[in-house]
C-alpha positions in Angstrom: 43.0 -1.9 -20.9 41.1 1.4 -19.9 42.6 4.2 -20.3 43.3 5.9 -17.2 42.1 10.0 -16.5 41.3 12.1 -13.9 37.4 11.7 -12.9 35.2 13.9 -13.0 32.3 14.0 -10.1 30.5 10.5 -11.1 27.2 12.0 -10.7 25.2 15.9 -10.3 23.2 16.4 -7.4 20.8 14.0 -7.7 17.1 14.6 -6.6 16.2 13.5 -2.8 14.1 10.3 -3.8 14.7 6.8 -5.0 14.5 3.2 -4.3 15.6 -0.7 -4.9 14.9 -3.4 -4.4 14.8 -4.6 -0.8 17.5 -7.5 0.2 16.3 -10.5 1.0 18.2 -12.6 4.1 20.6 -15.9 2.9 22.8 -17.7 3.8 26.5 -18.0 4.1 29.6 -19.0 1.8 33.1 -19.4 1.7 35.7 -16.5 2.8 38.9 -15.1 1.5 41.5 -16.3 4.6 43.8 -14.1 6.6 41.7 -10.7 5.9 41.9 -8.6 8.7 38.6 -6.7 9.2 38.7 -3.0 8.4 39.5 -0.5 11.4 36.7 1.4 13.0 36.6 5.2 14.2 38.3 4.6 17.6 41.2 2.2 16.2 41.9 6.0 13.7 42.2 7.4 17.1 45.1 5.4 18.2 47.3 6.3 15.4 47.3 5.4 12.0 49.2 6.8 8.2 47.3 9.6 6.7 46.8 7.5 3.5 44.9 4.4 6.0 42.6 6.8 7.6 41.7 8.3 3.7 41.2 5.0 2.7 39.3 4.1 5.8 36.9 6.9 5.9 36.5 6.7 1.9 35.8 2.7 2.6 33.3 3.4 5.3 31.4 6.4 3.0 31.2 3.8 0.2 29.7 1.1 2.9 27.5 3.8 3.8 26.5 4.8 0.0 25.7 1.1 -0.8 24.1 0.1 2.3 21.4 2.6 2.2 21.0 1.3 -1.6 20.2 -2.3 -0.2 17.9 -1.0 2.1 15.4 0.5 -0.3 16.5 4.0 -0.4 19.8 5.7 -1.1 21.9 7.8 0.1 22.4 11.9 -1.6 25.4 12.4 -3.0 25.2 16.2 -0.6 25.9 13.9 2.1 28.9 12.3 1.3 30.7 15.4 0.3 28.7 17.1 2.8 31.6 19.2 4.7 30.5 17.4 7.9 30.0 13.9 6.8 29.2 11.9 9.8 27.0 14.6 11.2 25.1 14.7 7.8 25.1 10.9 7.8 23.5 11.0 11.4 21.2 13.7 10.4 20.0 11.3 7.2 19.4 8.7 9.2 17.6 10.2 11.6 15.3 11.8 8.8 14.3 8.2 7.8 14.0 7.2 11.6 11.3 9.7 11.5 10.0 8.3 8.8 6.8 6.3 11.5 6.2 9.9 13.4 5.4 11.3 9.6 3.1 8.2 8.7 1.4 8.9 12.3 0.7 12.3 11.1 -0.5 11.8 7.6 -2.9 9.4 9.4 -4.1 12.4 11.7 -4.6 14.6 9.5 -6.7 12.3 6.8 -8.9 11.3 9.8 -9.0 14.9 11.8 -11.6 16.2 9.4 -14.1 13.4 10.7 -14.1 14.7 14.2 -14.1 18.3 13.7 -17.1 20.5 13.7 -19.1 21.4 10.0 -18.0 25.0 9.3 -21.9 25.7 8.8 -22.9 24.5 12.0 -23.1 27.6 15.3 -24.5 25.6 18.0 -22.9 23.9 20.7 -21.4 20.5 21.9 -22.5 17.4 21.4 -25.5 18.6 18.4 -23.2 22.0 17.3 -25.2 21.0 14.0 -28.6 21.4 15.4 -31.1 18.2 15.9 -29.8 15.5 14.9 -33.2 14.4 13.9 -33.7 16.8 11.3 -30.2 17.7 10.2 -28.9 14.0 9.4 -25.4 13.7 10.4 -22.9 10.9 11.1 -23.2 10.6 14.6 -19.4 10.6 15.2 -18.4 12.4 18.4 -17.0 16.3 17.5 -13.9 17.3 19.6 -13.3 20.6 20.8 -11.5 23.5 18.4 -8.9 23.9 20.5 -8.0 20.2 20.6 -7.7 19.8 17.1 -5.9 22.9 16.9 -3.0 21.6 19.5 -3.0 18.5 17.3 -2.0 20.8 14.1 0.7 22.7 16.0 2.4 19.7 17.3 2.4 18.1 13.8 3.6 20.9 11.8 6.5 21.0 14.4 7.0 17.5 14.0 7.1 18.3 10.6 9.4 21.6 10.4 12.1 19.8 12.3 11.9 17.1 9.5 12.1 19.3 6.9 14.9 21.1 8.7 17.1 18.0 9.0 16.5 17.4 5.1 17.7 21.3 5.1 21.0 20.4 6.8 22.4 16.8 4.9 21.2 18.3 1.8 22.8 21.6 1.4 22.2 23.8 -1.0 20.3 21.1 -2.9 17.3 21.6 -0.7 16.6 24.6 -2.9 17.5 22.9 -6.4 15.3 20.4 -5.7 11.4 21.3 -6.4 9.9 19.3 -3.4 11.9 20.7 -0.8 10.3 24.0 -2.3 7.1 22.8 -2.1 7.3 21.3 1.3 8.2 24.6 2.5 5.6 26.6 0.3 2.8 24.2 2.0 4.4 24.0 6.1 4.1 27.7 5.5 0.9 28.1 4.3 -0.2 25.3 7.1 1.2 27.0 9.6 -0.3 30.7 8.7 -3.6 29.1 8.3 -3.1 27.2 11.9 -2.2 30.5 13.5 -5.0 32.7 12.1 -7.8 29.6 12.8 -8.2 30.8 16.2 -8.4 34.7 14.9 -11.1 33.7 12.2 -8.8 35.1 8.7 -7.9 31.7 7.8 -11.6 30.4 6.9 -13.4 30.5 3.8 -17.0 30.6 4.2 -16.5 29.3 7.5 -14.3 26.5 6.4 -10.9 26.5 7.8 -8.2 26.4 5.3 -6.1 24.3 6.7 -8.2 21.3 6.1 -7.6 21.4 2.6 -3.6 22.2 3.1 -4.0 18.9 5.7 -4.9 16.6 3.0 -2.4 17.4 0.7 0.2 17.4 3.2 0.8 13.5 2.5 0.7 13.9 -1.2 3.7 16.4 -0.5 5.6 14.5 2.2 4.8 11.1 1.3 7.5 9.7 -1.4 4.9 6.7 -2.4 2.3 9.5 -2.7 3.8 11.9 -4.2 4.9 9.5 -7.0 1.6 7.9 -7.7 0.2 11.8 -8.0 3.3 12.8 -10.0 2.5 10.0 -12.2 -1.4 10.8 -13.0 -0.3 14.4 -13.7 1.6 13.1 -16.3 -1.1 11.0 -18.4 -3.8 14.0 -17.9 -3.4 15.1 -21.2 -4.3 11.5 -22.5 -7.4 11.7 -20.5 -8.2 15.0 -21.9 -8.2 13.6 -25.8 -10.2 10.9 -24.8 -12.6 13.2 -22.8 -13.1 15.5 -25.9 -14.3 12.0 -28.1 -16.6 11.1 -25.3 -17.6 15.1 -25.2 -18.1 15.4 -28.9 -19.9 11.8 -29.5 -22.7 13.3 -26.2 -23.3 16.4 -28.1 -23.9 14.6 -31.5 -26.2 11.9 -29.2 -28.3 14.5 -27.7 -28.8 16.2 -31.0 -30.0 13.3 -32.6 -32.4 12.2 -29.4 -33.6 15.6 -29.1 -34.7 15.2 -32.7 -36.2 12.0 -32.5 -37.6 11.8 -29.4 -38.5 15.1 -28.2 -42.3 14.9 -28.8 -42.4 11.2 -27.3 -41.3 11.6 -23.6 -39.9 14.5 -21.4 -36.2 12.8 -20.7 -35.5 14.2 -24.2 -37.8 17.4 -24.7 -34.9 19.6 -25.4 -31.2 19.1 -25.8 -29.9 19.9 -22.2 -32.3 17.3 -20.9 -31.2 15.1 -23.6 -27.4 15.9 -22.7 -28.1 15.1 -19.0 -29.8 11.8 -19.7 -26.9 10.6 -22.1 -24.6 11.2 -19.7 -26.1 9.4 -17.2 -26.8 6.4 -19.3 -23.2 6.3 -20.4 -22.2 6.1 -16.5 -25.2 2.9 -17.1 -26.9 4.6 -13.6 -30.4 5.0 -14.9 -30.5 2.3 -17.4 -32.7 1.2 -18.9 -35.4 3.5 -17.2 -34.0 6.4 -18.8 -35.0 5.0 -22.3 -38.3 3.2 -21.2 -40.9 4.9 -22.3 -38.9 5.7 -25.3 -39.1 1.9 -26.2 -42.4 1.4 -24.6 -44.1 3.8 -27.6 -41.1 3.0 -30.2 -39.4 -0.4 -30.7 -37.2 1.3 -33.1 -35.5 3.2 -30.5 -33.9 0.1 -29.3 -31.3 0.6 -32.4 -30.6 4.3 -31.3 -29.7 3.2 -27.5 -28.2 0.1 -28.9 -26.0 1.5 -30.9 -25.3 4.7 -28.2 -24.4 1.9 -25.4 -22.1 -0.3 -27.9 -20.0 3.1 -29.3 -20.1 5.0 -25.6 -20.0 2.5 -22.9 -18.2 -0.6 -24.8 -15.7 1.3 -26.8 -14.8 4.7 -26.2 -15.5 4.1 -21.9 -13.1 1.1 -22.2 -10.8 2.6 -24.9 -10.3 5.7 -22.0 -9.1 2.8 -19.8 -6.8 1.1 -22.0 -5.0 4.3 -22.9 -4.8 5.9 -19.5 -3.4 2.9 -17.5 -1.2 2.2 -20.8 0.2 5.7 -20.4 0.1 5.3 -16.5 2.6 2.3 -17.3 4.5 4.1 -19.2 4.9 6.5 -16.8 6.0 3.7 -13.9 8.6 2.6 -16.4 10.3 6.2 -16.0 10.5 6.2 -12.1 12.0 3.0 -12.5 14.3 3.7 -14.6 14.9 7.1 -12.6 15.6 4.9 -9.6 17.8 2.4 -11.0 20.2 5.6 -12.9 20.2 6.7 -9.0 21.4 3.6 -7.8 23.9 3.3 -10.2 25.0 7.2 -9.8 25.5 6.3 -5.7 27.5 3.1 -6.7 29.4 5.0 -9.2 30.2 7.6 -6.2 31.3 4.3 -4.2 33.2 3.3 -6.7 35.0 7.0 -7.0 35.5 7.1 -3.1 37.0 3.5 -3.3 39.6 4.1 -6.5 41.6 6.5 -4.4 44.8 6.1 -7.1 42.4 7.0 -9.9 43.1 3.6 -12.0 39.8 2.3 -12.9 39.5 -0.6 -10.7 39.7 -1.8 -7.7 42.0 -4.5 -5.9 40.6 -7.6 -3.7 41.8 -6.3 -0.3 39.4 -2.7 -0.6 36.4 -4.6 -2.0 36.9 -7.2 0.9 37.3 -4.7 3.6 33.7 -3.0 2.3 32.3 -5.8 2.2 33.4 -6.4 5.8 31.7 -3.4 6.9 28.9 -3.7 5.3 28.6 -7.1 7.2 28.0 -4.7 10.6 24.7 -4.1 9.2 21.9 -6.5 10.3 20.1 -7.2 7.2 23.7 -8.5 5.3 24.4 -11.1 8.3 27.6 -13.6 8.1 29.3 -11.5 5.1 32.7 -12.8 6.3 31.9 -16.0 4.9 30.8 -14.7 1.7 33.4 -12.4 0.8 35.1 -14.7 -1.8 31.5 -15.7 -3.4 31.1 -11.9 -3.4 34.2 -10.8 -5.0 34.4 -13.7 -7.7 31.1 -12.9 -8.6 31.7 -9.5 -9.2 35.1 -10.7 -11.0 33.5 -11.9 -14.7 36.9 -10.7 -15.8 38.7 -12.9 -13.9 41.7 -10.7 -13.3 41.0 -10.0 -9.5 40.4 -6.5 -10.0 36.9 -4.9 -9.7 35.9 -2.7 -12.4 33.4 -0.1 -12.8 31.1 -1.8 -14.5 31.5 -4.9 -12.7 30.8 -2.6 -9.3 27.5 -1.2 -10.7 26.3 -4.9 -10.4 27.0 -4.9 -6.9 23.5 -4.7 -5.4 22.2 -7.2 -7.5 25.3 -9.5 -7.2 24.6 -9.3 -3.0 21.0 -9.7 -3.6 21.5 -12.7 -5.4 24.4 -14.5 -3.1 23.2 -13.7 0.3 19.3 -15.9 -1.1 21.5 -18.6 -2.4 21.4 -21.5 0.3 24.5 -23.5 0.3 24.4 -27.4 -0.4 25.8 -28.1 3.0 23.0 -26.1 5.2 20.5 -27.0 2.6 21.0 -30.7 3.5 21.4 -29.7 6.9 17.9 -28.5 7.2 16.7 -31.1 5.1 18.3 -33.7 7.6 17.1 -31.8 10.5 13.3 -31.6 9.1 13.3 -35.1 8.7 14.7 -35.7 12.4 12.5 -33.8 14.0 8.8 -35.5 12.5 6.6 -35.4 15.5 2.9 -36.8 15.9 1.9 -33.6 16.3 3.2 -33.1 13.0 1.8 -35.8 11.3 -1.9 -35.3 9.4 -3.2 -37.7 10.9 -2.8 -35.4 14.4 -4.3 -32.4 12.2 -6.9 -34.5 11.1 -8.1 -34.9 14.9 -7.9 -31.1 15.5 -10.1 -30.6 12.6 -12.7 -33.0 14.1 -12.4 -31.5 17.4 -13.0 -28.3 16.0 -15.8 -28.9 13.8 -17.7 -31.1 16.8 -17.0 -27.9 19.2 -18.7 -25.6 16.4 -21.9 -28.1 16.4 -21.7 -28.6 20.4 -21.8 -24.5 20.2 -24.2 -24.0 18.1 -26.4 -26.6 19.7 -25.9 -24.8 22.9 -27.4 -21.6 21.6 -30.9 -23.0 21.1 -31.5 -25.5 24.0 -32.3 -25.0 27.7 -32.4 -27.0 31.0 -29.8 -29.8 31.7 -29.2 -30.1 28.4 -28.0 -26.7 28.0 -25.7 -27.9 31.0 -24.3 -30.6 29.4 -23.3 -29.1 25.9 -21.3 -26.3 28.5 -19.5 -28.9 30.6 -18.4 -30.4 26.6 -17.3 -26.8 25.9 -15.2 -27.0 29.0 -13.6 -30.1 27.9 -13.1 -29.0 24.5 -11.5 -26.0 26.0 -8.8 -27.9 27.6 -8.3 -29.9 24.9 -7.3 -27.0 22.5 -4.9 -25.8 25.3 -2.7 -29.0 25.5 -2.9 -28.7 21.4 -1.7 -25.7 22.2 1.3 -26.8 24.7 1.8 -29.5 22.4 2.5 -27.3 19.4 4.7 -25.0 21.2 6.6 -27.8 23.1 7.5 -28.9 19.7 8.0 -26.4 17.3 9.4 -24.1 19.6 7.7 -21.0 21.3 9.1 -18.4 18.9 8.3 -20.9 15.3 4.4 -21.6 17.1 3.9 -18.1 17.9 4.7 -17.4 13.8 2.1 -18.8 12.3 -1.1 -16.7 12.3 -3.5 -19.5 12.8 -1.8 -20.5 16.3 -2.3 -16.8 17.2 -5.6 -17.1 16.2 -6.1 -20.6 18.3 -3.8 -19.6 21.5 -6.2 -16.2 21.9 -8.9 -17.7 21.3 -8.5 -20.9 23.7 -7.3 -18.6 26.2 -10.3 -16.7 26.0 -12.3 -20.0 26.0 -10.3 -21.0 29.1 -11.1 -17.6 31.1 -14.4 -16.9 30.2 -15.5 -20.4 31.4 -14.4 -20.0 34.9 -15.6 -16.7 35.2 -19.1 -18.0 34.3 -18.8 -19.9 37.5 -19.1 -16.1 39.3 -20.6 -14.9 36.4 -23.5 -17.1 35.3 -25.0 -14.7 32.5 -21.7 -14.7 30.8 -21.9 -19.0 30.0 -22.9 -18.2 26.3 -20.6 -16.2 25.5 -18.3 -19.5 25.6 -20.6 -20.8 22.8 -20.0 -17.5 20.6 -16.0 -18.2 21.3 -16.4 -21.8 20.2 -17.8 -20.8 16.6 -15.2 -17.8 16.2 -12.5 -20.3 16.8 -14.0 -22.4 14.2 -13.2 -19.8 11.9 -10.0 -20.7 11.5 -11.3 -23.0 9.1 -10.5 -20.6 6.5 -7.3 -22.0 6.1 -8.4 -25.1 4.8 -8.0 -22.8 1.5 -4.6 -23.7 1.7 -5.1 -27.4 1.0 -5.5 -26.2 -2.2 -2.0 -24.6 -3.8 -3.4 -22.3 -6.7 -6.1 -20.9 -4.0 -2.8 -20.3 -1.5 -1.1 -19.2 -3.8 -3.5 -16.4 -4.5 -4.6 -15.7 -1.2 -1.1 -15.2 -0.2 0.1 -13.1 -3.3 -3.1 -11.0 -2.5 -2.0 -10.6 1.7 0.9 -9.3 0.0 0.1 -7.1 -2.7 -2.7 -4.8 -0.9 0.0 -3.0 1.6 2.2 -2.5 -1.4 -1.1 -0.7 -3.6 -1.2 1.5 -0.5 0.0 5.2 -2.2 -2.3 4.3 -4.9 -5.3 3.5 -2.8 -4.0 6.5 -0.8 -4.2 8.8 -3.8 -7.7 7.7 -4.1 -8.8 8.3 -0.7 -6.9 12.0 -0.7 -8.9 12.6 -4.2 -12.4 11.8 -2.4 -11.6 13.7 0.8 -11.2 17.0 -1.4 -14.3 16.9 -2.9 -15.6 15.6 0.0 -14.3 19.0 1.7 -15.4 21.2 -1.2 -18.9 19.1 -0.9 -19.6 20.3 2.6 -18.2 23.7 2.3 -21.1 24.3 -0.6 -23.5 21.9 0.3 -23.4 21.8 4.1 -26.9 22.2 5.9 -28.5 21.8 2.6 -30.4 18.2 3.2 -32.7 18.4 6.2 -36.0 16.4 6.7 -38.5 18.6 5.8 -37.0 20.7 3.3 -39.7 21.2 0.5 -37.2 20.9 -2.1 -36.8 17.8 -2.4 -40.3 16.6 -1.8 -41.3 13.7 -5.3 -37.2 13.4 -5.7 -36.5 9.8 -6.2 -33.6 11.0 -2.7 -36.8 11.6 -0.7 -38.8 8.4 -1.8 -35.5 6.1 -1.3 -34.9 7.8 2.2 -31.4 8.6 1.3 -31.2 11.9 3.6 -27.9 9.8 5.9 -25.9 10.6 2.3 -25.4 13.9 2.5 -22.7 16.9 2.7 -23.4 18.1 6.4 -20.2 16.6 8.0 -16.9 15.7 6.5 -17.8 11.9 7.6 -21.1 11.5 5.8 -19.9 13.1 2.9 -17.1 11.0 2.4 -20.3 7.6 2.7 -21.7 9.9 -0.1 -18.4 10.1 -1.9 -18.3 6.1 -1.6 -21.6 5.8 -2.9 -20.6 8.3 -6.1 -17.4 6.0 -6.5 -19.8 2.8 -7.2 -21.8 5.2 -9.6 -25.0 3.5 -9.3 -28.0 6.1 -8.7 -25.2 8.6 -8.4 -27.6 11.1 -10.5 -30.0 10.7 -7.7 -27.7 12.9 -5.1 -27.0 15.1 -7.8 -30.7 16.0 -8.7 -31.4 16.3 -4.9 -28.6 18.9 -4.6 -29.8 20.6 -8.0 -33.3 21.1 -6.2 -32.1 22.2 -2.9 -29.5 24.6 -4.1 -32.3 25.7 -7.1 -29.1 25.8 -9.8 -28.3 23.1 -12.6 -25.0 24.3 -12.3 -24.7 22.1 -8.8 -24.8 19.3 -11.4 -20.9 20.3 -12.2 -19.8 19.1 -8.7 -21.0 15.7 -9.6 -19.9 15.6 -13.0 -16.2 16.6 -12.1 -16.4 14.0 -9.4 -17.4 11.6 -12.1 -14.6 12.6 -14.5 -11.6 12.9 -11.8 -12.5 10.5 -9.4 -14.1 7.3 -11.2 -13.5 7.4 -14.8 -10.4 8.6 -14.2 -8.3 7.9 -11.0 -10.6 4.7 -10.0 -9.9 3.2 -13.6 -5.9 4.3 -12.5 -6.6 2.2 -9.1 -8.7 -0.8 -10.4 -6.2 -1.5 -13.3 -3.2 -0.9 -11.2 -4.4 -3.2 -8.6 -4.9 -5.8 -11.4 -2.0 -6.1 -13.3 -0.5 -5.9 -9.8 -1.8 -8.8 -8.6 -1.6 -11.0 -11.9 2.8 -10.2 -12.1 2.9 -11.4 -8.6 0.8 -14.6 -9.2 3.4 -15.4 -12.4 6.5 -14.3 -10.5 5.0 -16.5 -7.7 4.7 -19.5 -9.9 7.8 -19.0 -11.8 9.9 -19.2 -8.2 7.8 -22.0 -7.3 8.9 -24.1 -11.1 12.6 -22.9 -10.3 11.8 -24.5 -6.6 10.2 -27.8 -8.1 13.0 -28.0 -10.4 16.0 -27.8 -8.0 14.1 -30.1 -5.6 14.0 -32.7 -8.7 17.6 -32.2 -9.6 18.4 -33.0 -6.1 16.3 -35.9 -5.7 17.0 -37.5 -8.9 21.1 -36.8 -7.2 20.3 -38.6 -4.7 17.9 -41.9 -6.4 15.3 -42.1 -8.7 13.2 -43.8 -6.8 13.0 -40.6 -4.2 12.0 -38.8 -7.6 9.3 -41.2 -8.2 7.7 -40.8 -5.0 8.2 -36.9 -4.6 6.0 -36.7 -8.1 3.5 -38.9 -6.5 2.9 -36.3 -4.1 3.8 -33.1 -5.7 0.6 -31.3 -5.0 1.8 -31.1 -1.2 4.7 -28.7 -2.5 4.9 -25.4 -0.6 3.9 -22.5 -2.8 5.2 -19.1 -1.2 4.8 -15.6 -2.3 6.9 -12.6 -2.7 7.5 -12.2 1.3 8.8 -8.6 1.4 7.1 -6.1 -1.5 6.5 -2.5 -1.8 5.2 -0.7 -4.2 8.7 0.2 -6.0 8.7 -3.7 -6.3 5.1 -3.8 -7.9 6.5 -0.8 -10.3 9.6 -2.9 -10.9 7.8 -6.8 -12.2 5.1 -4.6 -14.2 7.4 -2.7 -15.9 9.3 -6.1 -16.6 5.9 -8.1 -17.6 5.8 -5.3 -20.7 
């Protein structure tokens, strides 16, 4: 037996961010009998004991604590012994019900800068930037100052009330807690720099501030973002050992060039050439040109550039990669393990509200009354008749009380219950699926679809290169194709059910489309010139024959795990973008008005010969194609020679170089490897649920006859393979760090 002590406060003040795991729906179980379910506000109202309405209110603050566990966040301890709870609980919620109004505005504000008028440009509306045919620009429409202005306002307000309501359910922990500081440090600077725009002290070389503070409003606000940014911070030192090897092996390379092939060709007359050209080459950009001529007067120097490419490029180049996305794993292991000790503090805090007589555990009739208000919530449906599965699940002890340490597995026990599909219903469904076998359901029905489809697609095509009464024909086919993939469609619905046809993607994809067939045709019939457009629709539909990949498991299994994976790499992909969209800003607030046609500068620059003047640094949106076009690296030295002539200073050629450095061999590596190991732990997690699938489906076969085994192996490569359905990137952090 524990020993039993007064508690202290389960858990400080913990930090405002966090998440879990997202529950996944189930199904049901048996219950406990006789177990009335737990009062609400209005029955307190009617009269109850003092100890009741404790327990009650404790019970529903506990419900409360693990409920927003299961959701994916949690709850802050400030709000449950905020002094107002359910006004602090209201004011919580509705901080994460704003949570779509912030996303909107950290989309604005990442695509503002691409409609808002170059800082270098005086002119006005619609070519502020002069001709358009000598001062090469996007070609996006610029809105109006004042617009985008009204758009800052409203969003900062949007976003002061937000950061108000985290004020209020947080308390005093607002202040201990470093983001609310910066949050407010930023809104202020934002809104200074909005309210002096119009006055002209908020610009910087004719660049308004506030587009810098924009783009790193997300990385502030966003949780996702933020951690991904916190995360990189962490591992810069790694990058800066491995960037002193790479530093110290260019210096000793352009020495030793310098020395050997100064008198040969001018890429290596003196030793800042030299440096340049080494640099370059390790970025493999101008290879082999660089190193030519070098090889064209000198075989030898193949063993110089040999050996420069094998110790650069191969091994130090990759060994920067290893280290920094080993480091950056490291890194994920400590959110997660910051987000699981902040799970477990709030269900510690449960369990504290819950053990009102201070006695270390707690009895069946409390645990059976939270879970009975946790059942109110939509995402935990039918808990009544899980309770007992819950409970004895919880109970390892078997002594029907519910210990600490037992409680601190609640999430996980719920997670794991409410996926576990009992025998009856499994059967039930099984039954059910067999009952309901429609033709329209059998391949041979698909098979005939497919044919259809495929004949339409040559009928189309046909259609598109004949005349005359021919041409007539192959449109009256289209027509009767048409109606033909509208009773498919009836059929399909008719069968499976409106709400079960409109789920799968590919009947959305056919029921547009068909409908589009359908009224497009008879308008041609007022419309004449508008007959071949029915052809164009007939080959889109035929598109759908992409999912033929699924025929194939492994390639559906991938293609599924990869539909899931991409919105959950979003911070990281975000981080990328926000990276890029700084220098981007910083590009066109130095280089903006630069590249013209006609500028003598950079007349015999390989820019000029390849006609490159549409990448340039006069408008946020071109500079951000220019930013893309530094990202793949190839002829990246090109822009930064043609910026090193116009501006007449080598030391231009640092913009490019610190792009280089922080935004490809750095973050991109981050992205690329992240993205990577990402998608290979769902592949094996998918493939390890679909051998614990295969397995059960065995076990209950081989229940039921081994001759229903026999045949199920004979066609085992029809199994359904399914993905991780619901993933986000606290998910992805969670199986990677696990794969370690």
């Amino acid at each position: 037996m524990r020993k039993k002590g007064r508690r202290k406060n389960p858990l400080p003040e913990i930090q405002e961010e966090g998440l879990i795991t997202p529950l996944r729906r189930g199904s049901s179980a048996y219950a406990f009998s006789n177990i009335p379910e737990p009062r609400r506000a209005n029955d307190l109202e009617a009269g109850t004991t003092t100890t009741d309405s404790h327990l009650t209110s404790n019970v529903e603050m506990a419900a409360a604590l693990v409920d927003q566990a299961m959701l994916g966040r949690w709850m802050p301890l400030a709000v449950v012994y905020h002094k107002d709870y359910q006004s602090a609980k209201r004011t919580f919620l509705l901080y994460h019900q704003l949570s779509p109004a912030r996303g909107i505005i950290y989309f604005l504000f990442l695509i503002l800068p691409f409609f808002e008028i170059p800082g270098w440009c005086n002119e006005n509306l619609p070519n502020p930037c002069g001709d358009p045919k000598k001062f090469p620009v996007s070609g996006l429409p610029y809105i109006r100052p004042w617009i985008s202005l009204t758009i800052e306002v409203l969003c900062v307000l949007v976003l002061v009330w937000s950061v108000l309501l985290q004020w209020y359910f947080l308390g005093a922990g607002f202040w201990e807690n470093r983001v609310g500081v910066y949050k407010v440090a930023i809104l202020a600077a934002l809104s200074v720099a909005v309210a002096g725009s119009p006055l002209g002290f908020a610009q910087l070389g004719g660049i308004k501030l506030s587009m810098y503070l924009r783009i790193l409003i997300p990385v502030v606000f966003s949780r996702a973002i933020r951690g991904c940014f916190r995360m990189t911070l962490r591992i810069v030192h790694t990058f800066l050992d491995i960037a002193v090897l790479v530093v110290v092996f260019l210096l000793l390379s352009a020495w030793l060039a310098t020395k050997f092939f100064s008198e040969t060709t001018p890429e290596f007359m003196d030793f800042n050439t030299s440096l340049l050209n080494l640099f370059v080459l390790l970025t493999t950009a101008n290879n082999p040109v660089v190193w030519a001529s070098v090889y064209a007067a000198n075989r030898l120097a193949f063993f110089f550039f040999f050996t420069y490419m094998i110790v650069g490029l191969f091994f130090l180049m990759n060994l920067a990669f290893s280290v920094i996305y080993s480091n950056y794993k490291a890194q994920m292991a400590v959110e997660v393990a910051k987000r699981t000790t902040a799970r477990q503090g709030n269900l510690r805090a449960a369990f504290s509200l819950l053990d009102t007589r201070e006695q270390e555990w707690i009895d069946g009739a409390t645990m059976i009354s939270l879970f009975l208000i946790i059942g109110r919530y939509r995402h935990i449906p039918d808990v009544r008749a899980r309770t007992s599965r819950l409970f004895l699940a919880l109970n390892k002890r078997g002594d029907f009380k519910i210990w600490s340490d037992e409680f601190e597995e609640l999430c996980d026990v719920i997670a794991k219950e409410v996926e576990r599909e009992p025998d009856a219903l499994h059967k039930l469904k099984r039954h059910r699926s067999r009952s309901d076998i429609h033709f329209v359901k059998h391949p041979f029905y698909a098979c005939i679809i497919w044919a259809l489809t495929f004949t339409s697609l040559s009928i189309a095509i046909a259609a598109l290169n004949v005349t005359g009464t021919i041409l007539i024909l192959l449109l009256s086919l289209e027509f009767l194709f048409g109606w033909l993939f509208v009773m498919d469609a009836m059929l399909k619905s008719c069968v499976q059910g409106w709400k079960s046809y409109w789920r799968n993607h590919v009947n959305r994809f056919d029921f547009v489309l068909t409908i589009l067939i359908i009224v497009v045709h008879f308008m041609s019939f007022l419309y004449p010139e508008t007959r071949f457009w029915v052809s164009y629709l007939m080959i889109a539909r035929s598109f759908r024959a992409v999912v033929l990949i699924t025929m194939i498991s492994r390639w559906r299994l991938m293609a599924e795990t990869l539909f899931h994976v991409i919105p959950a790499t979003a911070p990281i992909l975000a981080l990328q973008f926000v990276i890029c969209s700084l220098f981007s800003l910083l590009g066109m607030h130095v280089f903006g008005g630069l590249i013209y046609k006609g500028n003598s500068a950079l007349d015999g620059t390989e820019y000029a010969l390849h006609g490159f003047y549409a990448f340039n640094y006069n408008d946020y949106a071109s500079a951000m194609a220019t930013s893309f076009n530094l990202c793949v690296v190839n002829k990246w030295y090109v822009f930064m020679d043609a910026y090193a002539a116009v501006t007449g200073s080598r030391w231009s050629r640092a913009f490019f170089i610190a792009f280089w450095a922080i935004a490809v061999a750095f973050t991109l590596n981050v992205v690329v490897a992240f993205f990577a190991e990402a998608l290979t732990s769902q592949l094996e997690k998918a493939e390890r649920a679909k051998a614990r699938e295969q397995r059960r489906s065995d076990e209950d076969l081989l229940a039921r006859g081994p001759g229903l085994l026999l045949r199920k192996k004979s066609s085992s490569g029809n199994l359904p393979h399914r993905a991780t359905k619901s993933l986000s990137y606290y998910d992805l952090y969670e199986d990677i760090v696990k794969k370690r």
